[in-house]
C-alpha positions, 0 to 999 in steps of 0.5 A, a space after each residue: 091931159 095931165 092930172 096932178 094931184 098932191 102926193 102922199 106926205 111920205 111917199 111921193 108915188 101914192 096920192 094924198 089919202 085926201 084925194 084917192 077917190 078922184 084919184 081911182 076915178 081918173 085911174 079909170 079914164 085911159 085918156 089921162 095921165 097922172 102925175 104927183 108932186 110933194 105938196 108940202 116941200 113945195 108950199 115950204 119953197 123947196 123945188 118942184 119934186 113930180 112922179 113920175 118925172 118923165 110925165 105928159 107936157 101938155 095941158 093940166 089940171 090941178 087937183 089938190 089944196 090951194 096954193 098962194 097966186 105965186 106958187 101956182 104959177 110955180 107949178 
């Protein structure tokens, strides 16, 4: 299972400061993998940037800040 969260405004390989606390909780869950995007270049129509880019492609779950419907089929 994948878990994307929102990146770090100017580091894309660090979590938002917004979601470090479930971001160390599921660090904790071998089971899972995680993966970050640049939520705000996304929202501005730029494409889709995920670290690390070799990630899981199966079933996920988003964990961040909302999206309009077309961006979350974006995602």
């Amino acid at each position: 299972m994948l878990i994307l969260f929102p990146s770090d405004y100017f580091n894309l390989k660090e979590v938002d400061s917004a979601y470090v606390a479930e971001y160390e909780a599921v660090c904790k869950i071998p089971d899972y993998n995680i993966a970050f995007f640049n939520y705000d270049a996304f929202v501005l129509g730029e494409p889709l940037k995920i670290y690390p880019k070799d990630f899981y492609t199966g079933d996920c779950i988003y964990r961040g800040w909302m999206l309009r419907p077309d961006q979350y089929v974006g995602l």
